[in-house]
C-alpha positions as CSV (number, residue, x, y, z in Angstrom):
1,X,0.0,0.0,0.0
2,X,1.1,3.3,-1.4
3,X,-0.3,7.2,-1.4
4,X,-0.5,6.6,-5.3
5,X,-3.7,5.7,-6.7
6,X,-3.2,2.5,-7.3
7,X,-4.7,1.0,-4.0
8,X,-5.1,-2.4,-5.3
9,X,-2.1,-4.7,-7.1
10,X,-3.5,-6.1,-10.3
11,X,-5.4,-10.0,-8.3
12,X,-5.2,-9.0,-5.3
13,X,-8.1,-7.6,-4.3
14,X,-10.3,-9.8,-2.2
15,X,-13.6,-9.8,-4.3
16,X,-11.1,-12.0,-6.8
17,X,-11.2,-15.4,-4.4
18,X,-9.2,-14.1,-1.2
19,X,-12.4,-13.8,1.4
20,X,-9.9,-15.7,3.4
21,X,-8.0,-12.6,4.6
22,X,-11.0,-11.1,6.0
23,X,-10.8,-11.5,9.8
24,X,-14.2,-12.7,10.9
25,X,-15.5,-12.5,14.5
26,X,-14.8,-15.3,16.9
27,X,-17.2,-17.6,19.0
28,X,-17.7,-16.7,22.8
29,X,-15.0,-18.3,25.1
30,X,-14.9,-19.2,28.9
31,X,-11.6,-18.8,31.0
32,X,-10.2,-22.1,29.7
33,X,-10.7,-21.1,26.2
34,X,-13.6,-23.3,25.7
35,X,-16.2,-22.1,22.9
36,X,-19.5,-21.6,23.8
37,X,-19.3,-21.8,27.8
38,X,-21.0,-18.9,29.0
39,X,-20.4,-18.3,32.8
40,X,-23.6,-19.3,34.9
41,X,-23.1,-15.8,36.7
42,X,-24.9,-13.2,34.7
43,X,-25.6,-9.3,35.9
44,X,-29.3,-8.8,36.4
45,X,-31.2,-7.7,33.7
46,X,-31.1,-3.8,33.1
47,X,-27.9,-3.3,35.0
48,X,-25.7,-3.6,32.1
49,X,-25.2,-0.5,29.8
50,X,-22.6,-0.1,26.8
51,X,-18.9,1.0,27.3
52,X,-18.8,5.1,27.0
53,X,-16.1,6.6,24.7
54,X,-13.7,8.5,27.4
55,X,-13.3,11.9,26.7
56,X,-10.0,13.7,26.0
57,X,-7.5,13.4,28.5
58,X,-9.3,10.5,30.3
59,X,-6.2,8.1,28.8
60,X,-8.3,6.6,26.6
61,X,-6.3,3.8,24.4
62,X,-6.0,5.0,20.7
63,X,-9.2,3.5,19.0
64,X,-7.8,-0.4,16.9
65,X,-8.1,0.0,13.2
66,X,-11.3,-0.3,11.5
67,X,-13.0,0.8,14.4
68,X,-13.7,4.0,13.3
69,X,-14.6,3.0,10.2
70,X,-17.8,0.9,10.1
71,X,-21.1,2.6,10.3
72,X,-22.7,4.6,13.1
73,X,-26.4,4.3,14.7
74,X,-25.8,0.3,16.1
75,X,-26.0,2.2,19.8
76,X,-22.2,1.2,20.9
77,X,-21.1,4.9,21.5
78,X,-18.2,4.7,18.2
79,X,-16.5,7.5,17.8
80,X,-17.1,9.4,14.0
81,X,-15.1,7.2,11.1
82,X,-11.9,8.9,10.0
83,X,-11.8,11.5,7.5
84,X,-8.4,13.0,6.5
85,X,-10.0,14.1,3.1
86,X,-13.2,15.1,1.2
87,X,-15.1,11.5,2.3
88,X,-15.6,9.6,5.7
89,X,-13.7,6.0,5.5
90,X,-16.8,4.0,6.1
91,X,-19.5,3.0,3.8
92,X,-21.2,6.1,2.3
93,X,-24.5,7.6,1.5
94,X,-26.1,9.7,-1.7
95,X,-25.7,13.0,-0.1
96,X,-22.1,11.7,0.9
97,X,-21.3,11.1,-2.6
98,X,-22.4,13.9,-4.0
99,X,-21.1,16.1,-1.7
100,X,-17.3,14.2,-1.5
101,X,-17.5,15.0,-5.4
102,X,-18.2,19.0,-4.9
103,X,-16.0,18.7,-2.0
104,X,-12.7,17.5,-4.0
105,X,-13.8,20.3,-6.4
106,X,-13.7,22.8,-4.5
107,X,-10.7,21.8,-2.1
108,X,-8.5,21.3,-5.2
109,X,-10.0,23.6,-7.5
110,X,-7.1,25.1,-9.3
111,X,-6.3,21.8,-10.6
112,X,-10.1,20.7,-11.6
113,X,-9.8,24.5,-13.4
114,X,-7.0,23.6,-15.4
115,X,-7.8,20.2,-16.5
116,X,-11.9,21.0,-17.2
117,X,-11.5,24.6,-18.8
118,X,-8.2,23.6,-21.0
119,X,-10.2,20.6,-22.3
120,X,-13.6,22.1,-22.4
121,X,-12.0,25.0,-24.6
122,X,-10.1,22.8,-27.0
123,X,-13.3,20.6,-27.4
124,X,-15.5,23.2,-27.8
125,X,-13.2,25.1,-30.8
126,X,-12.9,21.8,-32.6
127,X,-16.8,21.5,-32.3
128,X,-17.2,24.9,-33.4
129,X,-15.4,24.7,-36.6
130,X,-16.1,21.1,-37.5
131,X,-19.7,22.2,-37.1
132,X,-18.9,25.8,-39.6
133,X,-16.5,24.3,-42.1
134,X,-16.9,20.5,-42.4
135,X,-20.8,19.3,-41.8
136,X,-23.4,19.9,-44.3
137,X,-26.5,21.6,-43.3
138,X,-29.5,19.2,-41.4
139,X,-31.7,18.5,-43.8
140,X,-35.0,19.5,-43.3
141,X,-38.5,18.0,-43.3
142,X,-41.8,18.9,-45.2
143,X,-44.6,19.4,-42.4
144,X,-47.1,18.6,-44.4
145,X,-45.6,15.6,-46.3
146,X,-47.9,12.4,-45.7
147,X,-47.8,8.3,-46.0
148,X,-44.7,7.4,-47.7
149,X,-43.4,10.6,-48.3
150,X,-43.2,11.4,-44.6
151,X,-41.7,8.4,-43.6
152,X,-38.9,8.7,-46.4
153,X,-38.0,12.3,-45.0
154,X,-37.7,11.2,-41.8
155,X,-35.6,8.7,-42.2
156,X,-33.6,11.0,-44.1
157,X,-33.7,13.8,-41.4
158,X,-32.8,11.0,-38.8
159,X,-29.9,9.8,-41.0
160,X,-28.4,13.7,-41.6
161,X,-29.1,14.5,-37.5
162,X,-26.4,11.2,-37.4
163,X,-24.0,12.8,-39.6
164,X,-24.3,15.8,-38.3
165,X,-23.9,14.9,-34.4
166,X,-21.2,12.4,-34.6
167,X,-18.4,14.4,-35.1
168,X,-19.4,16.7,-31.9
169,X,-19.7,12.9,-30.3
170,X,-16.4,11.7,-30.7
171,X,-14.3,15.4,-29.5
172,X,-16.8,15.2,-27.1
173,X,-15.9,11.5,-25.8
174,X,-12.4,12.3,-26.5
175,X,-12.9,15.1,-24.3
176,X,-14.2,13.0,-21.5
177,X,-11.8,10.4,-21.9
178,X,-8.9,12.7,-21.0
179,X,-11.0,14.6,-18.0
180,X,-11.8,11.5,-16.6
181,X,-8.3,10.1,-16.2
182,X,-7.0,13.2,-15.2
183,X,-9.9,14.0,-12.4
184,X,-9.8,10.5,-11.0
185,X,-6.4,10.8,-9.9
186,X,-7.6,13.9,-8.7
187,X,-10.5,12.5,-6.6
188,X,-8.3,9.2,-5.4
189,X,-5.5,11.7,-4.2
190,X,-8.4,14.0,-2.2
191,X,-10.0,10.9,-0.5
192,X,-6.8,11.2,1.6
193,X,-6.2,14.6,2.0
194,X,-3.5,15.4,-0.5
195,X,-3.2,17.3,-3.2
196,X,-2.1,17.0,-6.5
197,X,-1.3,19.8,-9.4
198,X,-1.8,19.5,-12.8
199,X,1.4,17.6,-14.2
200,X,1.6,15.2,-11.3
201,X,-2.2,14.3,-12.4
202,X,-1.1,14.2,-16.4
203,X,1.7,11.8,-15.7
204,X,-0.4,9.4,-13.3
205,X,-3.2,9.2,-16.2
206,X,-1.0,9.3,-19.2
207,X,0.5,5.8,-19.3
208,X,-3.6,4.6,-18.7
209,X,-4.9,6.9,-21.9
210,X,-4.7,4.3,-24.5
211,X,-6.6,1.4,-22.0
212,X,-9.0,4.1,-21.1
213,X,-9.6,4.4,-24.7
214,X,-9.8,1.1,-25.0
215,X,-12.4,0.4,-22.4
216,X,-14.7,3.4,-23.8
217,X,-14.7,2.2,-27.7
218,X,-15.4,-1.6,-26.0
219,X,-17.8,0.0,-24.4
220,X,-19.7,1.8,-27.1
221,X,-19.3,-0.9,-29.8
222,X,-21.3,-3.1,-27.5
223,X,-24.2,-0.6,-26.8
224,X,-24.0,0.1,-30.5
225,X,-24.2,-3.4,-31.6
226,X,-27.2,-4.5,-29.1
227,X,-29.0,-1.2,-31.0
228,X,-28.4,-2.9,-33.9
229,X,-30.0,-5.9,-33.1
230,X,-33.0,-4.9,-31.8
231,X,-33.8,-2.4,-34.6
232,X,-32.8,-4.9,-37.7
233,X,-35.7,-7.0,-38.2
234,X,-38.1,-4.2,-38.3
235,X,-35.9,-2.0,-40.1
236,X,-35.7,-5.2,-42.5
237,X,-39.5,-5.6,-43.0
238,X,-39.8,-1.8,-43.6
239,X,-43.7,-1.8,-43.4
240,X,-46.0,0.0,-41.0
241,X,-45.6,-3.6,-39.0
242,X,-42.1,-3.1,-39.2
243,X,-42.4,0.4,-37.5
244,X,-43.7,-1.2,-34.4
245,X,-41.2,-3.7,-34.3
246,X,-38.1,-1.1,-34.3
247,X,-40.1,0.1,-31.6
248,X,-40.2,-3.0,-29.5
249,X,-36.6,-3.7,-30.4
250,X,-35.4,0.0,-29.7
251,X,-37.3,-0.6,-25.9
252,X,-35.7,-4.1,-25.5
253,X,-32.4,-3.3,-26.7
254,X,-32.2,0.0,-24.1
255,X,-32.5,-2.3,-21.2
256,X,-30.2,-4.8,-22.5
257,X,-27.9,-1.2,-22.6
258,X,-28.7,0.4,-19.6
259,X,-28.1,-2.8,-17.7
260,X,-24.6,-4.2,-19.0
261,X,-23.8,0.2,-18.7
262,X,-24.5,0.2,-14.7
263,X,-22.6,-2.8,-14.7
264,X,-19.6,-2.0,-16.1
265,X,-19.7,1.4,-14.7
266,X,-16.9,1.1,-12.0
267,X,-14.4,-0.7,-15.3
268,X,-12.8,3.2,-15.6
269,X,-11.8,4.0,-12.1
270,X,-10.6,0.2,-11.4
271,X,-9.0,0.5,-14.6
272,X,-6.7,3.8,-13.3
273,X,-6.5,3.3,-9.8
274,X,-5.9,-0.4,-10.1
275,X,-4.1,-0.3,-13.3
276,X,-5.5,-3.3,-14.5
277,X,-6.5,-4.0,-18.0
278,X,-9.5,-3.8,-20.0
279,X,-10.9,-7.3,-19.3
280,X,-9.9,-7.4,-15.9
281,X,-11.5,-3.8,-14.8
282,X,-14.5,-4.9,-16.4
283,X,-14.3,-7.9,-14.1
284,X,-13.7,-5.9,-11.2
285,X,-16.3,-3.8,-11.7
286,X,-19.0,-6.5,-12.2
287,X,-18.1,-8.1,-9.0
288,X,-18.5,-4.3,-7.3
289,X,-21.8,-4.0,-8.9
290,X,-23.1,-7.5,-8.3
291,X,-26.0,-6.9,-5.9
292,X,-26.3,-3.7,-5.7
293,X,-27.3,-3.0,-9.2
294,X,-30.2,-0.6,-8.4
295,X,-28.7,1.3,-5.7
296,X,-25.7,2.2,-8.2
297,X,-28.6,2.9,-11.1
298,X,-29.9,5.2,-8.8
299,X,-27.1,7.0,-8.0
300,X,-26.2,7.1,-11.7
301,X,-29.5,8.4,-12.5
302,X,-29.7,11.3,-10.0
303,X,-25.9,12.5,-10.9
304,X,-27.4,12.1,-14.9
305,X,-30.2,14.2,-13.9
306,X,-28.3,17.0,-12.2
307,X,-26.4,17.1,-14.9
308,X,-29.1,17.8,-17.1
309,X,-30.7,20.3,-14.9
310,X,-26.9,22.0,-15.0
311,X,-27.2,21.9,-18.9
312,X,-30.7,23.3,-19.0
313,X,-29.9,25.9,-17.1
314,X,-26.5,27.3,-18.1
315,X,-27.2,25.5,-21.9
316,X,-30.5,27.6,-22.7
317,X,-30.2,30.9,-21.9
318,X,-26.7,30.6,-24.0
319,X,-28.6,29.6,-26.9
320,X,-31.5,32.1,-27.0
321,X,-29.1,35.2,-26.7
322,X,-27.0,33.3,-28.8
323,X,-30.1,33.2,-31.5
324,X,-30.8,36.7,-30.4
325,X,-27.8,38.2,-31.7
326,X,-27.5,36.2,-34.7
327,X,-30.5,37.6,-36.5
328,X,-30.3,35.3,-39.8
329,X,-30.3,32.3,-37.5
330,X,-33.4,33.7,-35.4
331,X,-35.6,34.1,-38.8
332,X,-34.5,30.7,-39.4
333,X,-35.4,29.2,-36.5
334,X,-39.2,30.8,-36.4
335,X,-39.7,30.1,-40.0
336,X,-39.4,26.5,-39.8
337,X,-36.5,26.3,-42.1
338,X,-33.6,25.2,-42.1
339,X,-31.7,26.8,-39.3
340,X,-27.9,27.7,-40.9
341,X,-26.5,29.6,-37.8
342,X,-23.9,31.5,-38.1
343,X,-20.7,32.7,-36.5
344,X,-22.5,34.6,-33.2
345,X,-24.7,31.8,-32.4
346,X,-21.7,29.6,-32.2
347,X,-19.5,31.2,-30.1
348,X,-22.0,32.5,-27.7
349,X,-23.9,29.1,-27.4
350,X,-20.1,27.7,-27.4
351,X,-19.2,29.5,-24.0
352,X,-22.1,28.4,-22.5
353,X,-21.0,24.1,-23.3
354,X,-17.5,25.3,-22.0
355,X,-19.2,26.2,-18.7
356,X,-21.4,23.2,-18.6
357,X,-18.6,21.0,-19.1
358,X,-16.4,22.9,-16.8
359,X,-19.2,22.1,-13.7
360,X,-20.4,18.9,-15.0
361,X,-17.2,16.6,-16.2
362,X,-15.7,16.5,-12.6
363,X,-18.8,16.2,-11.2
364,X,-19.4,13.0,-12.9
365,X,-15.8,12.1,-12.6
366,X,-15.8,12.5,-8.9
367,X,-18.9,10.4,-8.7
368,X,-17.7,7.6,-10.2
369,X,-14.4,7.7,-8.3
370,X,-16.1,7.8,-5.1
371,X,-18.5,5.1,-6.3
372,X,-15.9,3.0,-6.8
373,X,-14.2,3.6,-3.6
374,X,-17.4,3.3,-1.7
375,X,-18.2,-0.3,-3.2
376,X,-14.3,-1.3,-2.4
377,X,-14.9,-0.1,1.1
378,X,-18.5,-2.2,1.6
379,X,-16.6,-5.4,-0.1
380,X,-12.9,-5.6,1.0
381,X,-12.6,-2.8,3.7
382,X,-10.4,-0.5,1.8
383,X,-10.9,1.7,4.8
384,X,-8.3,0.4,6.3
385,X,-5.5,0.5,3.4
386,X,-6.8,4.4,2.6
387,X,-6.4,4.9,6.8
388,X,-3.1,3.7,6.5
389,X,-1.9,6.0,3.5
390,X,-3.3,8.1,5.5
391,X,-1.2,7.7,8.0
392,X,-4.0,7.8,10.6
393,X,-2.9,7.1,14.5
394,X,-3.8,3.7,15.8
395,X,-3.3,2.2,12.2
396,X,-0.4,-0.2,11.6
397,X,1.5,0.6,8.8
398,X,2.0,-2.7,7.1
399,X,5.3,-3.2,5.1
């Protein structure tokens, strides 16, 4: 065990087969060591109360290790788990979470600056004039087109929205590829209290950059492919029966999506912090998730939804004065045509993405991170190993 982020050597963590190094609690002895040989002499019932925590300067002992570490509210008087960073070292809540995530934010914020606003702006340029110089205009759909027609130009103005989108979508995942590595060194370093500037985090992500990459594209070519399946056979019939199967499909093959996504959501931060590879982190992060699969949907799906509200808010009002000042693209826009913004639209409505993504990438960074450590902690008491890096009192530094 080091203070790098690497907390776990690649098979050695003891989801993978080693339950055996868990200590587990002993049966009740007598004097003679004998199990299960209670003493006939018992205090009277209601005389007995719990041990009291000794206040300071009473010579207390220093608490054992773990001890502060397992949750509160069982009645026994435990004093509050450590914290020598943004997080308690015991199993956490929602709010705890969340608020760990804004925490490492805002303790280490020159550093979340740098990395978020340097990539946000170089994302959000190469956006800007892919979008201007490279993409052809969406194309745009007859309202009052019927039957065939209407179905033809729809498929058409779903096939150009495509085109159009995926060139944003890949600077964009790029963009979160190199945030994400960068901030989850970040997060790992906060949970025990130190800091970390801006090349020490670029040269603990770098060597992982390419794997991370990996992982993503793995990722997304199996969400894509299930997509693929499902909408096939109706998109092969191409009837009005065939409509409601790529409907049924589409519905199917999300949950198929949404399900193997919550489950391989830890693969990225076990993939950095652990430096495993690809296979291996996706292992990991199934055997994290394995019964627990709602409670980390839920937590994925409130973070998703704050993130919206973020966008909504910052995203919008961008866009209108954005429209506003651009007068061609304003006509556009309430005539129903084709909306061929131009240069005023995209830089204000440009500014505002750079200050969503500045707020909302290490937010979703810091989630997963703690996600991750939170699951390690409930599993394989990584409360202890991150007390000990630490270098918490009353915890044995093992060699």
């Amino acid at each position: 065990m080091n203070d790098t982020p690497g907390w776990a050597s690649p098979g050695s963590a003891p989801s993978d087969s080693q339950e055996a190094g868990v200590p587990q609690p002993s049966a009740p002895t007598n004097g003679n060591g004998n199990a299960g040989n209670w003493s006939p002499t018992q205090p009277p019932a209601g005389q007995w109360s719990p041990p009291s925590i000794p206040g300071p300067g009473h010579g207390a002992p220093p608490p054992a290790p773990g001890w502060g570490s397992r949750p509160q509210g069982s009645g026994w008087g435990q004093p509050p788990a450590a914290k020598p960073g943004v997080i308690p070292l015991r199993p956490l809540g929602v709010g705890e979470i969340l608020d760990g995530a804004v925490s490492a934010m805002r303790a280490h914020w020159r550093t979340v600056l740098g990395i978020t606003l340097t990539v946000s702006v170089i994302a959000q340029i190469a956006i800007i004039l892919v979008q201007r110089y490279l993409l052809p205009e969406p194309a745009s759909v007859d309202p009052n087109a019927t039957g065939a027609e209407a179905l033809r130009q729809a498929a058409d103005s779903a096939r150009s929205s495509m085109v159009y989108s995926a060139p944003s979508t890949l600077i964009t995942l790029i963009a979160t590829l190199f945030t994400t590595a960068m901030l989850t060194v970040v997060i790992s370093r906060s949970v025990l209290g130190r800091s970390v500037t801006l090349s020490e985090a670029w040269a603990e992500a770098r060597p992982r950059l390419l794997q991370l990459l990996g992982l993503t594209l793995l990722l997304a070519l199996m969400a894509a492919g299930i997509m693929a399946v499902g909408v096939l056979p109706g998109t092969l019939m191409g009837s009005t029966a065939g409509l409601g199967l790529i409907l049924i499909g589409f519905m199917a093959a999300c949950v198929v999506v949404i399900w193997l996504m919550v489950r391989f959501c830890l693969a990225s931060p076990a993939l950095m912090l652990e430096r495993q590879s690809i296979t291996v982190s996706m292992r990991r992060s199934a055997k994290l998730v394995r019964g627990t699969w709602w409670r980390m949907f839920g937590i994925l799906l409130l973070t998703w939804l704050l993130t919206i509200i973020v966008t909504l808010v910052i995203a919008i009002p961008f866009g209108i004065i954005g429209m506003i000042v651009d007068g061609d693209g304003l006509s556009s826009f309430l005539t129903g045509e084709s909306t061929g913004f131009g240069w005023p639209f995209l830089i204000i409505s440009g500014i505002g993405e750079v200050i969503v993504s500045t707020i909302t990438y290490p937010l979703s960074a810091g989630v997963m991170a703690l996600l991750y450590v939170d699951q390690r902690i409930r599993r394989e008491a990584l409360d202890l190993d991150l007390a000990r890096a630490a270098g918490l009192p009353g915890y044995d530094t093992r060699s």
